[in-house]
C-alpha positions in Angstrom: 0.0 0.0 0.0 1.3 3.6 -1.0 1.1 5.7 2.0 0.3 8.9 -0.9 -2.9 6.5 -1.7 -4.2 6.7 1.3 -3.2 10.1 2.2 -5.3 10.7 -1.3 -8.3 8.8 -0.3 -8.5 10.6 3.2 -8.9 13.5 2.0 -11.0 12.6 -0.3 -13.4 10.7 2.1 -13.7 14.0 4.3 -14.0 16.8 1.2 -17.4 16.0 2.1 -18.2 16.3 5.4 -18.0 19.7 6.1 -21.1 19.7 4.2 -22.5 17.0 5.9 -21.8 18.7 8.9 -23.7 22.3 7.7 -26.9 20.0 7.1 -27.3 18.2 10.3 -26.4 21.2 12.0 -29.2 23.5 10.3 -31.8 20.5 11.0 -30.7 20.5 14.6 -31.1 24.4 14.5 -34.9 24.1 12.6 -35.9 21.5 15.7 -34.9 24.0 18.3 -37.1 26.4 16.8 -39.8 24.0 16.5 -39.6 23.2 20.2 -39.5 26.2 20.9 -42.8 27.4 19.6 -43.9 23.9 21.3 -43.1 25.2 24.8 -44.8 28.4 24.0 -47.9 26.4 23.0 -47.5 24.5 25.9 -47.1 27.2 28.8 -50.1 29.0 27.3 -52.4 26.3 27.9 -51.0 25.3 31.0 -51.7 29.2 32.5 -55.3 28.7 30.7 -55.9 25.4 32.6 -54.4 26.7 36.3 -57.1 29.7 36.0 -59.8 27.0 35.3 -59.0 24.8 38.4 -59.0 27.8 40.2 -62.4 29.0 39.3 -64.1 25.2 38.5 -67.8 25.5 38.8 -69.7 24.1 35.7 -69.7 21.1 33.5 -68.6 23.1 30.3 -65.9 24.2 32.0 -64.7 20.8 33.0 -64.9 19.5 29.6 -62.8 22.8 28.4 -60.1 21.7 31.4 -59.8 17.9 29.5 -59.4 19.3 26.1 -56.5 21.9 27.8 -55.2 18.8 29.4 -55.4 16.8 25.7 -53.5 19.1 23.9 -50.9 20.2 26.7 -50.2 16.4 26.9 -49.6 16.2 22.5 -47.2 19.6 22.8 -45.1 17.9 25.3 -45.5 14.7 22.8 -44.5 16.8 19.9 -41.3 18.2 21.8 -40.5 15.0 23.2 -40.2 13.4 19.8 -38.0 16.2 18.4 -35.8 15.6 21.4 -35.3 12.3 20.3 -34.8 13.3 16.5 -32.0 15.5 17.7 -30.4 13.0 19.4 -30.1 11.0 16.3 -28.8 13.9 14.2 -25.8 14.4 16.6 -25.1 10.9 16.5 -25.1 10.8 12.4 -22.6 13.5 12.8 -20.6 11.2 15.7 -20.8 8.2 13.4 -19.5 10.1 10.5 -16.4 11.0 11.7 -16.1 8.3 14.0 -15.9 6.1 10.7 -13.4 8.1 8.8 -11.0 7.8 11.9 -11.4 4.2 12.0 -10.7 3.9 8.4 -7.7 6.0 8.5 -6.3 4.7 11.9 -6.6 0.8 10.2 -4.7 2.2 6.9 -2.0 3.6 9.4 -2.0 -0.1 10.9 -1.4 -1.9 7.7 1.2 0.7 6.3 3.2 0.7 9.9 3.1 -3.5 9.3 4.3 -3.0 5.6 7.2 -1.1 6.7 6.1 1.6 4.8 5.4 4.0 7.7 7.2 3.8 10.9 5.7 3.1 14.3 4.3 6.4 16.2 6.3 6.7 19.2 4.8 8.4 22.5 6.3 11.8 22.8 9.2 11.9 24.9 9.4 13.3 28.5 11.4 16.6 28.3 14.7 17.1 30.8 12.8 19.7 32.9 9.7 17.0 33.7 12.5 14.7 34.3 14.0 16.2 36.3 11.1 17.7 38.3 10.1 13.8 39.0 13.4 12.8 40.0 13.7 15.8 42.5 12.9 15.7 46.2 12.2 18.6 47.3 9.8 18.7 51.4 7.6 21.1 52.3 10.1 22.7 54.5 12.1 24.1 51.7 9.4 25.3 49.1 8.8 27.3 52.1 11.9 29.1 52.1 12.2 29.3 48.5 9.0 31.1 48.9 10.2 33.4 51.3 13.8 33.9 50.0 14.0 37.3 48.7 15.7 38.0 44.7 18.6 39.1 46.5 19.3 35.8 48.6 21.5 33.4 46.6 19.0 30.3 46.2 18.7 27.3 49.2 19.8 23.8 48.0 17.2 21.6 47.4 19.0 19.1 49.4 18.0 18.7 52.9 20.0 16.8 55.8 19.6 16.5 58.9 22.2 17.7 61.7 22.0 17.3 65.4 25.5 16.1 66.3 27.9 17.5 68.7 31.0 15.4 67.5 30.8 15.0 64.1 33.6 14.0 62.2 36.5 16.7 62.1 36.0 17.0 58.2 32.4 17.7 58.9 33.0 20.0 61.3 35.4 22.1 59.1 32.8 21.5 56.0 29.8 22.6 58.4 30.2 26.1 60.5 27.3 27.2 62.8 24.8 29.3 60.3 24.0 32.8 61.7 21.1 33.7 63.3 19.4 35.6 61.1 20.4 33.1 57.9 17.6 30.4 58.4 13.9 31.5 57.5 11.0 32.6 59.9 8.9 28.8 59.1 11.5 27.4 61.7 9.0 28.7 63.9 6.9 26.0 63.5 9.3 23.4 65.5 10.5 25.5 68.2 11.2 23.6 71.8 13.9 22.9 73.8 15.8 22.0 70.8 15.3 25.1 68.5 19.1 25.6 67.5 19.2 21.9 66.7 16.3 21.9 64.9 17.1 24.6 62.7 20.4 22.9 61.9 18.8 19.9 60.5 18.2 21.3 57.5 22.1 21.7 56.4 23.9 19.9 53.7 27.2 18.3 54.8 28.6 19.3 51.4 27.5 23.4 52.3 29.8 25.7 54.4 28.6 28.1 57.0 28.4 31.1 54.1 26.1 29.4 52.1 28.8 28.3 49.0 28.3 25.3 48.6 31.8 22.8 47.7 30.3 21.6 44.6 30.5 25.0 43.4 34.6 24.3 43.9 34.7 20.5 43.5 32.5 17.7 43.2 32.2 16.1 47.0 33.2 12.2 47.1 32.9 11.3 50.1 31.2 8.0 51.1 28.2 8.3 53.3 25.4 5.5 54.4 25.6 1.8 54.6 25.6 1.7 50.3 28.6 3.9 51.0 27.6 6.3 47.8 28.5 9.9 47.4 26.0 12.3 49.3 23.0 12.8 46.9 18.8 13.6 47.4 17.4 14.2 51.0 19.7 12.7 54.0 19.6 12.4 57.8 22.8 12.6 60.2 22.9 10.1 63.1 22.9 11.5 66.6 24.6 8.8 67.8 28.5 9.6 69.4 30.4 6.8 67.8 28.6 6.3 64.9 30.4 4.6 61.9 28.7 6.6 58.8 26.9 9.3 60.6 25.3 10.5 57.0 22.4 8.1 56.0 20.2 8.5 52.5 16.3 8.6 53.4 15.8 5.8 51.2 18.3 3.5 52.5 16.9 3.7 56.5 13.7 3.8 55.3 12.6 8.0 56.0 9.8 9.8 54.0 10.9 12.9 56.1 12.8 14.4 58.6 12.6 12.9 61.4 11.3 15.1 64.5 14.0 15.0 67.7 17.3 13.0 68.1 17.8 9.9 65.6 19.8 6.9 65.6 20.6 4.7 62.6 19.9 1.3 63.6 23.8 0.6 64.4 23.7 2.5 66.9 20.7 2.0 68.2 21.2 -2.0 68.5 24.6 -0.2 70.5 22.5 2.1 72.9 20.4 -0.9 73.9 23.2 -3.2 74.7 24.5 -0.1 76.4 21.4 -0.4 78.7 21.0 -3.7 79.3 24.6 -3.4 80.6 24.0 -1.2 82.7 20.8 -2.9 84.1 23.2 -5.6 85.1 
């Protein structure tokens, strides 16, 4: 089959059916009227035959109150039935291109199994959807990208948790305390006993106390977690003193979010409960 055939006969099929089209929509239009002087017809004698129950007080009148209620009852006949005749004009026009799309889509099929046309493929996510799925970015920091002025460099998306007070010496020199004013107003929200700690939660161990981050100056390698993988995504930092990896991805301890309070990975929290059962004894 020669895909300029069919593109020939296509058209050719549908050079007709804008035409088509203008009539059923002009006989759809000429029913509306009809029903319209219908319902006019109908309202009239329905105002006619509320008076007479209102006044009823002979025979004749009776009589005169059936034939309203004859006639009311063939208007509403007459409208019903162009209803229905409506119904079946829009679903000529349905039908009509309903079939010229099946006939087109089953030429496609037999070209694409020819060879002759090639498959169609689904369109292709761009980078920035990508990218925007493979992102994790909490609730916590759309907040202060919200309310990060134009003049404040932007706050990494990454988020890490912090609450140590021996970290390693190379995390110590990576990670100075942030000033006072440097951390948004929404840390409001989880102030306790634990404010300063809280706040410092939400620091990358890659970032230095200014807010440059190293990867701006070389890309980070250090090993963190039990997968031992560079530091990448959301992570947590153990508050545990003698902890072997201290950084932990969410993913690989099992976190949706930061966790609220001090946090152990479970090393060390198998080690606190030996610690305590020694102790008991």
């Amino acid at each position: 089959m020669d895909p300029s055939l069919v593109l020939e006969q296509t058209i050719q099929d549908v050079s007709n059916l804008q035409e088509e089209f203008r009539y059923i929509l002009e006989e759809i239009r000429r029913m509306d009227g009809t029903s319209l002087e219908h319902k006019k017809k109908f309202l009239q004698k329905d105002i006619q035959l509320q008076k007479m129950n209102k006044q009823k007080s002979s025979a004749t009148e009776s009589a005169d109150e059936d034939k309203l209620t004859s006639e009311i009852r063939e208007e509403l006949k007459s409208l019903g039935s162009l209803q229905n005749s409506k119904c079946v004009q829009a679903n000529t026009a349905l039908f009509l291109v309903s079939r010229h799309l099946a006939k087109l889509e089953k030429n496609m099929t037999i070209l694409e199994e020819d060879g002759v046309l090639p498959p169609v493929e689904e369109e292709p996510v761009s980078g920035s959807e990508m990218s925007k799925e493979s992102s994790v970015v909490s609730i916590g920091e759309r907040k202060k990208r919200a309310s990060t002025t134009s003049a404040t460099p932007p706050i990494p998306k990454k988020k890490k948790k912090l609450n140590k007070s021996n970290s390693s010496q190379k995390l110590q020199q990576q990670l100075q305390p942030a000033e006072p004013g440097a951390l948004p107003a929404e840390g409001a929200d989880h102030i306790g006993p634990a404010e300063k700690n809280v706040k410092m939660r939400n620091k990358d161990p890659r970032n230095r106390g200014d807010g440059h981050s190293i990867e701006n100056d070389e890309e980070d390698k250090t090993l963190y977690c039990f997968c031992q993988r560079v530091s990448f995504g959301e992570m947590v930092a153990c508050d545990g003193p003698n902890c072997k990896y201290e950084w932990f991805h969410y993913g690989c301890v099992g976190l949706k979010e930061p966790p609220k309070g001090t946090w152990y990975c479970p090393d060390c929290t198998q080690e606190l409960a030996k610690n305590k059962q020694k102790k008991k004894r």
